[in-house]
C-alpha positions as semicolon CSV with decimal commas, in nm:
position;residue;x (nm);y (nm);z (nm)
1;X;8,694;2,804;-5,081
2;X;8,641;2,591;-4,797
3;X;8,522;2,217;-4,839
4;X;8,246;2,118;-4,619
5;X;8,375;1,721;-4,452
6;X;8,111;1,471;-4,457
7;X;7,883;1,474;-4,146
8;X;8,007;1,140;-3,925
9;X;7,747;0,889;-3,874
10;X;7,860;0,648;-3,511
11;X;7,676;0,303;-3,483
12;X;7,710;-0,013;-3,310
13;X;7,508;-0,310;-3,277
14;X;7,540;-0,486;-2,879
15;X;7,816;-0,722;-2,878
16;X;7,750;-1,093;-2,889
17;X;7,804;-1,328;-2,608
18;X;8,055;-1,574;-2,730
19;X;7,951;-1,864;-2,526
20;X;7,730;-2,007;-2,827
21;X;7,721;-2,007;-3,213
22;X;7,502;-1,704;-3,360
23;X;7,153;-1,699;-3,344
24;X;6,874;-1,548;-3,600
25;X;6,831;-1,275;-3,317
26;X;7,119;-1,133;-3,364
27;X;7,124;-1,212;-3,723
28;X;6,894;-0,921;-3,719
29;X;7,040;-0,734;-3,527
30;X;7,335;-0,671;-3,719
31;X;7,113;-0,636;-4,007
32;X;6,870;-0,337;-3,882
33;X;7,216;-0,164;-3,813
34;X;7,309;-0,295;-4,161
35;X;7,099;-0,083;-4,319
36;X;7,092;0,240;-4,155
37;X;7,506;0,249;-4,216
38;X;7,447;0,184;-4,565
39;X;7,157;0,456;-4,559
40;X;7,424;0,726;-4,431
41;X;7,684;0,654;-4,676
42;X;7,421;0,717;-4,958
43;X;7,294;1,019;-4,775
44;X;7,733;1,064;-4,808
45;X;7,792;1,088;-4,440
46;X;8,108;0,916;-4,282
47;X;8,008;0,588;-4,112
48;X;8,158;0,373;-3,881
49;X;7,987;0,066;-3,787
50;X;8,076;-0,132;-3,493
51;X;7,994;-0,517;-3,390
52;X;8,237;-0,767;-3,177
53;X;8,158;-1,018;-2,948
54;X;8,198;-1,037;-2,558
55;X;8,383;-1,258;-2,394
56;X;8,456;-1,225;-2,046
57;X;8,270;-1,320;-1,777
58;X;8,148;-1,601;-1,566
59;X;7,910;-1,767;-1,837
60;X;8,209;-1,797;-2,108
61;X;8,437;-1,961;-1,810
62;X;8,182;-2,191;-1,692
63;X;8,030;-2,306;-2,106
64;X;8,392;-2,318;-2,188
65;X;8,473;-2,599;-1,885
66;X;8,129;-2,721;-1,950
67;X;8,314;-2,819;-2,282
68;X;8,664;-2,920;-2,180
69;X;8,809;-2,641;-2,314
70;X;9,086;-2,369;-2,239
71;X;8,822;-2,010;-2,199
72;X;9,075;-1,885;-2,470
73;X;9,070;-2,123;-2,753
74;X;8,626;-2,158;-2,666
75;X;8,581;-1,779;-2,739
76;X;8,811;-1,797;-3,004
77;X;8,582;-2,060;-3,198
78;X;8,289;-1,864;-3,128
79;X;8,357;-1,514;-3,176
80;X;8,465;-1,619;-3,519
81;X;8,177;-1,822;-3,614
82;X;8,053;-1,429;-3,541
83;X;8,286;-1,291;-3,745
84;X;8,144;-1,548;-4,066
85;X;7,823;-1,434;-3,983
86;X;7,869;-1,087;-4,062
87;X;8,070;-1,142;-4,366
88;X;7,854;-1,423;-4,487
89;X;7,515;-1,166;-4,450
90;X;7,721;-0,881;-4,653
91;X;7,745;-0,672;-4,316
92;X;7,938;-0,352;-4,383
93;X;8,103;-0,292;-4,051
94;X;8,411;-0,113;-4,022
95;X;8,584;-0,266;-3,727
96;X;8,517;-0,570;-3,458
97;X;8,605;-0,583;-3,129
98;X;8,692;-0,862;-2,952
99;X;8,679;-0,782;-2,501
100;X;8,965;-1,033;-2,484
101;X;9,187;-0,794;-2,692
102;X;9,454;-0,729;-2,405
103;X;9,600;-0,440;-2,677
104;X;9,262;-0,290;-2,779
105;X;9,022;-0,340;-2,552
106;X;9,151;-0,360;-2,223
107;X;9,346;-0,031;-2,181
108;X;9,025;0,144;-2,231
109;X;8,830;-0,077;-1,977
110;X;9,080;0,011;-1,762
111;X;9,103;0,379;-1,820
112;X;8,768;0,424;-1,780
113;X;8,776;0,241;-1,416
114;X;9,078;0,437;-1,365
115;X;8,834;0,773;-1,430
116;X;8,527;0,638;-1,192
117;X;8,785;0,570;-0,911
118;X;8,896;0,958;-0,976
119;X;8,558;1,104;-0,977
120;X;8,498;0,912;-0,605
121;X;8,238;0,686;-0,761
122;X;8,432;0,331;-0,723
123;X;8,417;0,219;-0,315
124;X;8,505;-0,129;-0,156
125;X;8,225;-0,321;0,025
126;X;8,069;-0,652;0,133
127;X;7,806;-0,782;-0,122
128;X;7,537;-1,060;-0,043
129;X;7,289;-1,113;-0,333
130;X;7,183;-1,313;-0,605
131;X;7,378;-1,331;-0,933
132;X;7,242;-1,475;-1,299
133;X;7,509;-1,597;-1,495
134;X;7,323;-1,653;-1,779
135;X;7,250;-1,236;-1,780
136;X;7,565;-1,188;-1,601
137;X;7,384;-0,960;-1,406
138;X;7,293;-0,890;-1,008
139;X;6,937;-0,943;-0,954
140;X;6,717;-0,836;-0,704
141;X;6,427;-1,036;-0,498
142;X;6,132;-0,858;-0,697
143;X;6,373;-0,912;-1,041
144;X;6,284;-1,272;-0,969
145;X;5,968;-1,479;-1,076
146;X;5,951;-1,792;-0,795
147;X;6,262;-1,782;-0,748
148;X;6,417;-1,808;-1,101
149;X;6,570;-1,551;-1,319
150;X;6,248;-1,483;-1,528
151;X;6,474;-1,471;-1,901
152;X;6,657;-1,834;-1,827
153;X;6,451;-1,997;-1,592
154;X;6,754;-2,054;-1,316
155;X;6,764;-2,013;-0,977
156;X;7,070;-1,738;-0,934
157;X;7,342;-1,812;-0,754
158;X;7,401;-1,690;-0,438
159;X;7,679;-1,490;-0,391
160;X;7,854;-1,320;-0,032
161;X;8,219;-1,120;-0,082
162;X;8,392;-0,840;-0,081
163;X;8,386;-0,658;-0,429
164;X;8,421;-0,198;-0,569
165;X;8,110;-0,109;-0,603
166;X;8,005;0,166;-0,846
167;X;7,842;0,452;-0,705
168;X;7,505;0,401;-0,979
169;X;7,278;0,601;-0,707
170;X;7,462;0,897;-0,773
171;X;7,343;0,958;-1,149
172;X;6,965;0,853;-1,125
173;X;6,827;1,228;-1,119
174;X;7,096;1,343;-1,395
175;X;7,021;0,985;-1,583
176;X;6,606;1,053;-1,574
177;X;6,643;1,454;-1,679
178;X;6,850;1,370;-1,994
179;X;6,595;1,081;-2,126
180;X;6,353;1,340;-2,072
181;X;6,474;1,646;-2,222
182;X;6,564;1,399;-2,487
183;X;6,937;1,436;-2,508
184;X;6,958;1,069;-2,494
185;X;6,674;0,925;-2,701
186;X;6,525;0,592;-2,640
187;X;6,328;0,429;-2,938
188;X;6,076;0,309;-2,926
189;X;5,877;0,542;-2,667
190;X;5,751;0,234;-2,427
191;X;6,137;0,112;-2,385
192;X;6,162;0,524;-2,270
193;X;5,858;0,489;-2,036
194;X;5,978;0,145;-1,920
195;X;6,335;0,281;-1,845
196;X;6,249;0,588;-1,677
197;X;5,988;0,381;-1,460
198;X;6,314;0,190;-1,319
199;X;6,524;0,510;-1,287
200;X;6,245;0,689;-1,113
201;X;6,189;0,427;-0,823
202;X;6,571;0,520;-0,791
203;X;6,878;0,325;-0,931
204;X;7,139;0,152;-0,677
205;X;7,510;0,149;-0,636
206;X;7,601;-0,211;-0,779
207;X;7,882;-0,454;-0,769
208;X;8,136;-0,388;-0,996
209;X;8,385;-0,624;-0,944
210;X;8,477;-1,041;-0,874
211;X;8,727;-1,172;-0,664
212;X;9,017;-1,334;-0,892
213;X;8,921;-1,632;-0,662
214;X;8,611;-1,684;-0,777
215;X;8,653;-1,524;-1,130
216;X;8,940;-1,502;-1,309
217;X;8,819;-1,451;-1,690
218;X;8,812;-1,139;-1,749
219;X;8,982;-0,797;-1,690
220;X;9,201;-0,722;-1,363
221;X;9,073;-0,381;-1,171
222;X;9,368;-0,177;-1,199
223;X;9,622;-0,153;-0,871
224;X;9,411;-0,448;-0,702
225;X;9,444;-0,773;-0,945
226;X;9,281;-0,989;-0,651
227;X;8,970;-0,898;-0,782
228;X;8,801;-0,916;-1,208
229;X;8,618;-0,642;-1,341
230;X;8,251;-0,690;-1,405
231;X;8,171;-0,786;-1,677
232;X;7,903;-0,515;-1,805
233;X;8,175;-0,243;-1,684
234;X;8,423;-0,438;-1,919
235;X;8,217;-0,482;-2,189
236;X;8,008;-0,113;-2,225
237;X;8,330;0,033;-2,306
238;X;8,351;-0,149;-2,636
239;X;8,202;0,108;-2,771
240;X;8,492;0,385;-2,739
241;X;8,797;0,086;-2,705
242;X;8,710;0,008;-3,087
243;X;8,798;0,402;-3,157
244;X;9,074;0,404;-2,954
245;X;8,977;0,556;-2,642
246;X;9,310;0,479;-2,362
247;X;9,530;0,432;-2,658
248;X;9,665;0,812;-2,657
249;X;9,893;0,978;-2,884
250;X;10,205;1,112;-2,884
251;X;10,116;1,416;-3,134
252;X;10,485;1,636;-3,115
253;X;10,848;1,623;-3,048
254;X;10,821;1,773;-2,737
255;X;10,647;1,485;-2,562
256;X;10,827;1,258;-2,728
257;X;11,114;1,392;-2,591
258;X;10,948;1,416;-2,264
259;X;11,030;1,010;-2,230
260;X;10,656;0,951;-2,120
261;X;10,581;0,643;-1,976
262;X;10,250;0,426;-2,124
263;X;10,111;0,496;-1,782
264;X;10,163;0,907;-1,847
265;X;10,022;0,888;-2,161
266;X;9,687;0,762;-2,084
267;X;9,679;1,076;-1,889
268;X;9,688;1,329;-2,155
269;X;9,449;1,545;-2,224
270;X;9,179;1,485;-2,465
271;X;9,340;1,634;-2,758
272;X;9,614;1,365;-2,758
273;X;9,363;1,058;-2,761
274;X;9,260;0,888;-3,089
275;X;9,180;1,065;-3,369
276;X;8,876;0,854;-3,434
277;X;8,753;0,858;-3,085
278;X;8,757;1,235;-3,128
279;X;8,567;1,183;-3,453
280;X;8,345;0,978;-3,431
281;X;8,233;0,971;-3,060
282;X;7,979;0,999;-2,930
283;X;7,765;0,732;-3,068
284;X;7,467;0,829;-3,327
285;X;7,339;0,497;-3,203
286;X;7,357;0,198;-3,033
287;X;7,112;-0,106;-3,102
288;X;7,047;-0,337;-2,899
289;X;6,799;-0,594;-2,750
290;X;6,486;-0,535;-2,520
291;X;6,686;-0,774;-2,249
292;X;6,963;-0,542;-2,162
293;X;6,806;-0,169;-2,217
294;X;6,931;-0,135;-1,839
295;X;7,267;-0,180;-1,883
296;X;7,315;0,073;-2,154
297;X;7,018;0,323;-2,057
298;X;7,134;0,330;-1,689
299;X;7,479;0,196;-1,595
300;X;7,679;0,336;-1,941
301;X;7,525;0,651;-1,941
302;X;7,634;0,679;-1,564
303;X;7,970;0,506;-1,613
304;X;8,000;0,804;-1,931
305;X;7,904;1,077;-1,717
306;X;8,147;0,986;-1,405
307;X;8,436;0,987;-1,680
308;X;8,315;1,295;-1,791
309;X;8,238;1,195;-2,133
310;X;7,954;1,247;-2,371
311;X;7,694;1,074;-2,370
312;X;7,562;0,860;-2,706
313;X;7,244;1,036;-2,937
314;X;7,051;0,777;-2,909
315;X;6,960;0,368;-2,802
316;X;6,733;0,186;-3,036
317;X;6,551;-0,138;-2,869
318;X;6,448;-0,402;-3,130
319;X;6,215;-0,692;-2,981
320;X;6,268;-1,069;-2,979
321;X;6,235;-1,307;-3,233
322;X;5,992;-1,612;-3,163
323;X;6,026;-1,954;-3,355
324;X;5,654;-2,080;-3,426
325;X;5,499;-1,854;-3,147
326;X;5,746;-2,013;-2,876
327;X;6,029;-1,866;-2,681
328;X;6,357;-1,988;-2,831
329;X;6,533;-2,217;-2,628
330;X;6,844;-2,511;-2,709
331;X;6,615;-2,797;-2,497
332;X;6,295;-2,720;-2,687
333;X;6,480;-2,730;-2,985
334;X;6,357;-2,450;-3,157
335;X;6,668;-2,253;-3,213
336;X;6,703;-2,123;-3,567
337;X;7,063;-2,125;-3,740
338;X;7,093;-1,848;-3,983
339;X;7,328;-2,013;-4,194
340;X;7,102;-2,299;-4,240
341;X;6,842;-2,035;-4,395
342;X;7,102;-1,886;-4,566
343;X;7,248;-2,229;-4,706
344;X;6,940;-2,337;-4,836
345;X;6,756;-1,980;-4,910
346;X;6,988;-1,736;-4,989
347;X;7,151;-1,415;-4,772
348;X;6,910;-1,159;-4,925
349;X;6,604;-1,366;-4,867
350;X;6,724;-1,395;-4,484
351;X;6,781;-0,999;-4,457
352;X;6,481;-0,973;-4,643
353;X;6,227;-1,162;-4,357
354;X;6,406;-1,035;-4,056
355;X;6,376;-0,645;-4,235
356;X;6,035;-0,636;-4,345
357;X;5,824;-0,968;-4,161
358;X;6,015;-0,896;-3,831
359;X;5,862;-0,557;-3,694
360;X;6,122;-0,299;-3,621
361;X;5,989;-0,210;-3,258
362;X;5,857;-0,490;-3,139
363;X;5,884;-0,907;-3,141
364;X;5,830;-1,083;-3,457
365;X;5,782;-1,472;-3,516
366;X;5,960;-1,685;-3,764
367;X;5,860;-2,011;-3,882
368;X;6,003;-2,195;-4,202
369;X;5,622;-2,194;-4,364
370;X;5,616;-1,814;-4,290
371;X;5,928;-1,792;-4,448
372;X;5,852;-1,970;-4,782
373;X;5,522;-1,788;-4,831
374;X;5,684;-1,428;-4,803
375;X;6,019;-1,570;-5,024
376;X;5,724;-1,661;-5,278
377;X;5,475;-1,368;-5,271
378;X;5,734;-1,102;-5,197
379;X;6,089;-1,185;-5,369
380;X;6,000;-1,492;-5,640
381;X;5,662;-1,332;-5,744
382;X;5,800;-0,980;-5,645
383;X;6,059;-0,816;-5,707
384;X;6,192;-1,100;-5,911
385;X;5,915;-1,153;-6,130
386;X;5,878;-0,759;-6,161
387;X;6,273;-0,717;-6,286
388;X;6,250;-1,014;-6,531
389;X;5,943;-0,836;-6,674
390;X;6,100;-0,485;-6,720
391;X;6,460;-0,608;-6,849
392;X;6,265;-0,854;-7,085
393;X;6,084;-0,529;-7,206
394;X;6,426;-0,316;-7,249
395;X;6,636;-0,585;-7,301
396;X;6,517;-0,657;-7,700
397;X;6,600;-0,316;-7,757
398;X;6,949;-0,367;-7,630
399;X;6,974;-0,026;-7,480
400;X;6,746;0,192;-7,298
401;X;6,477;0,429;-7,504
402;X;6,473;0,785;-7,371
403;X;6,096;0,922;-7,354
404;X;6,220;1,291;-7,487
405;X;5,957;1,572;-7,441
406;X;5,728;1,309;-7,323
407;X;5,544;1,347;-7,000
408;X;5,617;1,117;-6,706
409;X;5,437;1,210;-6,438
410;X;5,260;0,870;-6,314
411;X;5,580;0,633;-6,197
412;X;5,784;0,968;-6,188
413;X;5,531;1,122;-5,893
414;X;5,544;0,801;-5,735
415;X;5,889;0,762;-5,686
416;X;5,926;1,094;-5,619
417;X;5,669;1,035;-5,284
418;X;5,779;0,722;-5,238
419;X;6,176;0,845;-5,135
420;X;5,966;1,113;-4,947
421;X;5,823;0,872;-4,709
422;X;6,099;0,640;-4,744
423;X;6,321;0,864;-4,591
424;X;6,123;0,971;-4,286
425;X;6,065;0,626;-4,224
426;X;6,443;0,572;-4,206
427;X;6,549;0,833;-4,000
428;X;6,228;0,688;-3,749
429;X;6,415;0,368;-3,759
430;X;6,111;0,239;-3,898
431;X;6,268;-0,033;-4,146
432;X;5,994;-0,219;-4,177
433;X;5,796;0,014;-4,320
434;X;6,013;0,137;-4,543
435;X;6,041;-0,187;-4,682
436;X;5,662;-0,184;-4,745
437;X;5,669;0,159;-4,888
438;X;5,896;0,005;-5,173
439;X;5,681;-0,276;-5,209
440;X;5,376;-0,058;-5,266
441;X;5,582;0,113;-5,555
442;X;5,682;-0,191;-5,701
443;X;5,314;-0,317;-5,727
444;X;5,261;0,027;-5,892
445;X;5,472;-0,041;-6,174
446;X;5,307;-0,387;-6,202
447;X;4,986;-0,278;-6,272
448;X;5,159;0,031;-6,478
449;X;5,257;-0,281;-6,709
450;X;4,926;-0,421;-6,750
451;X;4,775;-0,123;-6,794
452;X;4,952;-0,003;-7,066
453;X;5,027;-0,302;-7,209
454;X;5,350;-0,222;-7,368
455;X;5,389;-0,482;-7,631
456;X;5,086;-0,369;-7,778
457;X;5,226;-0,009;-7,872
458;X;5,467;0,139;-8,111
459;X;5,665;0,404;-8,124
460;X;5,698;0,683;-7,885
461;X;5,416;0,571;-7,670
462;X;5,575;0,265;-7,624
463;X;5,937;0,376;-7,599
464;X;5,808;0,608;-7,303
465;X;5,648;0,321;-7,109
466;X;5,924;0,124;-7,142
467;X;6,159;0,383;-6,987
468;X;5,959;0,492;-6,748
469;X;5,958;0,125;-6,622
470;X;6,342;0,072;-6,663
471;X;6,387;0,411;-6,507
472;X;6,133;0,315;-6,173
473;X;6,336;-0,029;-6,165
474;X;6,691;0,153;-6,097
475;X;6,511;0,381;-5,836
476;X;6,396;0,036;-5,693
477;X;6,757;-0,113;-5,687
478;X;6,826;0,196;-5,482
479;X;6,550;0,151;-5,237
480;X;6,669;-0,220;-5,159
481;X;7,033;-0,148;-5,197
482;X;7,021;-0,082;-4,764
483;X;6,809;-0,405;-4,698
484;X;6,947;-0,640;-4,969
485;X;7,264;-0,507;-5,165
486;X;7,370;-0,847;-5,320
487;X;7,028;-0,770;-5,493
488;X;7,047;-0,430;-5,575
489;X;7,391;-0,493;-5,722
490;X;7,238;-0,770;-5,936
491;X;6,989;-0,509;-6,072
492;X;7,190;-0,286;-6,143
493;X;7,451;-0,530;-6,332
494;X;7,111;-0,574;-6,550
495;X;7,016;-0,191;-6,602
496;X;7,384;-0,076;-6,657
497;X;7,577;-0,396;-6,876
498;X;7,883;-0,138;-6,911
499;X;8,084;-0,145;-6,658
500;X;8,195;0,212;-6,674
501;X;7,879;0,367;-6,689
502;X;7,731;0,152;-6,387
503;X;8,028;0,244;-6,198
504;X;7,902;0,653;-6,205
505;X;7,570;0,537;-6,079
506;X;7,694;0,361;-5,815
507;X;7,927;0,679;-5,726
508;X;7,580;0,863;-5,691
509;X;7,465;0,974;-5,331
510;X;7,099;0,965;-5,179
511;X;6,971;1,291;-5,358
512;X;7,175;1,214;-5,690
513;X;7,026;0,868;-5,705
514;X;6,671;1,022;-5,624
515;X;6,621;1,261;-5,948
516;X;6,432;1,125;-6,212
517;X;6,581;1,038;-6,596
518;X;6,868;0,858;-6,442
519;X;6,871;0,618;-6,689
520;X;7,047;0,775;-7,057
521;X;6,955;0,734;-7,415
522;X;7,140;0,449;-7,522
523;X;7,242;0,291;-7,169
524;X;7,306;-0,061;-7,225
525;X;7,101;-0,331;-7,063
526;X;7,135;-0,730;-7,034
527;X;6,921;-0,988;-6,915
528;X;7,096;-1,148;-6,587
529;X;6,998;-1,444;-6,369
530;X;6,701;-1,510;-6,203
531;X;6,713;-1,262;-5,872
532;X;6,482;-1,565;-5,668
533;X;6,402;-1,871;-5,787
534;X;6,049;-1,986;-5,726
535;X;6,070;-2,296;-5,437
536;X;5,973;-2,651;-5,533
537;X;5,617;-2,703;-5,469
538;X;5,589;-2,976;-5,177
């Protein structure tokens, strides 16, 4: 008898720019992708999540001598204030990649270069144009809004040398047909309308080099180290470096034997590359921000397809966050630190805003009174309130009453449609949503309790509303374990008090945790800590 192996599940977040601490944008970031990995591991598939931070490039050289510092040491600093970031929001990535990891990283940068120059599509040429470092990107006359890079308000720089180019002009028609037919998906639809719109008025070869002379952070072109690999060529292929891709194996004796050289090896054929770029590539999806859909829904699927590799399922675009209606920005001093909201609020109440208040297509606002009056109505008043209630109900008993041959229907129904739609909103990447969908269900079993009135009743009647309550609570801790786990673990540390028997409910997957009468006769339940405590009224 054959055993079926978990379907893999491939996502990665953009990687940060390391020329700055974290922001709240990409605080979110790394949450949306948060929960959809923890999704697929309770639907049981094999996940691999993927963040880093990016660090080559003109606007990390020029920040880091802006600062008196060595380019090394300056992107060290930041990319692990990054690094604390992730672990400090409970971010269940598997790996991070660093672009200045000379063993990692840059053999696969290189390789892949190596495989455009094979496939014709790298040429040497003169380049005059206009270049924002702050996008690290070539921009055209029309890109421009008078005269300044329209994201950072700069004049570009002007730039005239010699650099490869990358033949980008040769993939537009392929490019538009696969968006189309939908073998690579871009969510939501207008980021696919406003993509195609650029591919359709025809994409252009671009430069994909520096001279060492002017740039020398970053990653040599192979067999011509007078010149630095773009940056966006370097730092695409972060996605298949952190699986190994240009690290290949020697699998058998025989080549072993054969004395290879490093050089030879990177040559093999596909069968002797990593095992977990062979696994898990390609990508499920990547997420990333509104402000660089071009790079990865143009040049990397063209850099992917001149390698002759596949091309990732899908790209999911998330909007920008505002801060009181304004455009973020370090001189109007508006910039929101998420470990200040953390510090002072919590980390689930910060997943918790950017999730649900923050709209999953499009740009969302924060402000700190925003904040307080969702942390009050939604996670003090809500969810809080609503656990203390239901443990206070079970907890007298000191175990859980099992409504036997009693009907259940109400909160059982309800739960039952709520995963329904809880589910399709998922897989629609429509966390936001699915956040409210749990809300509604929790407000359900509020007025459940003051309809019934449970510590009026006695006996069976009141041992059935009481489980049914304890029983919709654990189905809750499962529909918030994605957005705020240090919650849902809290929950069920309440609902479960022995350890053994909350460890088997945490071994559940999706469609275990889904049935109804997961909570047994007898289970024993404590009264924990308060889940949010209510603010300080100003």
């Amino acid at each position: 008898m054959s055993i079926l192996k978990p379907k893999t599940f491939y996502i990665t977040t953009s990687i940060a720019y390391a020329n700055a601490a974290p922001h709240i944008g990409f605080a979110m970031e790394v949450c949306q992708a948060d929960v959809l990995a923890r999704y697929h591991r309770m639907k049981g598939d094999d996940v691999f999540l993927l963040s880093g931070t990016d660090e080559n490039g003109s606007k990390n050289k020029k920040t880091a001598e802006e600062k008196k510092m060595e380019p090394q040491k300056f992107v060290d600093e930041n990319s692990a204030k990054f690094q604390l970031l992730l672990d400090t929001l409970d971010i269940s990535n598997n790996d991070f990649i660093r672009t200045t990891d000379k063993k990692r990283h840059w053999p696969a940068a290189q390789k892949i270069w190596d495989k455009l120059a094979e496939s014709g599509d790298i040429y040497k040429d003169s380049y005059e144009g206009c270049y924002c470092v702050g996008c690290e990107a070539y921009l055209t006359e029309k890109d421009l809004v008078d005269g300044k890079c329209p994201n950072h308000q700069k004049a570009p720089e002007k730039i005239k040398e010699e650099n490869y180019f990358f033949r980008l002009s040769n993939y537009s028609k392929i490019i538009q047909e696969k968006i189309e037919l939908g073998e690579l998906e871009i969510l939501p639809e207008s980021r696919k309308n406003e993509i195609l719109n650029v591919i359709k008025s025809g994409l252009k070869d671009i430069s994909f080099s520096r001279s060492k002379k002017v740039l020398d952070w970053g990653i040599p072109v192979p067999n011509d180290h007078s010149q630095t690999m773009y940056v966006w060529c370097d730092a695409l292929t972060n996605y298949i470096s952190a699986l190994g891709y240009g690290e290949s194996e020697v699998r058998s004796l025989e080549h072993r034997d054969h004395g290879l050289t490093k050089t030879d090896l990177c040559k093999l054929k596909p069968e002797f590359q990593n095992e977990n770029f062979q696994k898990y590539w390609p990508a499920d999806i990547h997420i990333i921000g509104k402000d660089i859909l071009r790079f990865h829904a143009a040049i990397w699927p063209a850099m992917l397809l001149s390698a002759n590799l596949p091309l990732p399922k899908k790209i999911f675009v998330h909007g920008f966050i505002t801060s009181n209606g304004q455009k973020m920005s370090k001189s109007l001093g508006n910039v929101i630190d998420p470990f200040e909201i953390i510090d002072k609020y919590g980390v689930d109440a910060l997943r918790y805003y950017l999730l649900k208040e923050i709209p999953s297509r499009s740009d969302g606002d924060f402000s700190y009174d925003r904040f307080e009056e969702i942390y009050q109505a939604d996670l003090a008043n809500g969810i809080g309130n609503l656990t203390a209630r239901i443990i206070a109900l079970s907890w007298n008993k000191d175990f859980c009453p099992k409504a036997s041959n009693l009907q259940a229907k109400d909160l059982a129904l309800k739960a039952k449609n709520t995963w329904l739609d809880y589910e399709k909103l998922l897989n629609n990447f429509r966390l936001n949503e699915a956040l409210e969908i749990t809300q509604k269900f929790m407000s359900a079993c509020d007025e459940y309790i003051e309809i019934n009135k449970p510590w009026q009743l006695e006996g069976k009647e009141k041992e059935k509303i009481i489980y049914n309550l304890s029983e919709s609570l654990r189905h809750i801790a499962w529909m918030i374990y994605p957005f705020m786990p240090e919650t849902s673990m809290k929950i069920f540390e309440q609902l479960f008090a022995d350890k053994k028997e909350r460890k088997i409910e945490l071994n559940k997957n999706l469609k275990e945790a889904q049935e109804w009468d997961g909570l047994k006769l007898k289970t024993k339940i404590k009264k924990g800590e308060i889940l949010f405590p209510r603010l300080p009224k100003n």
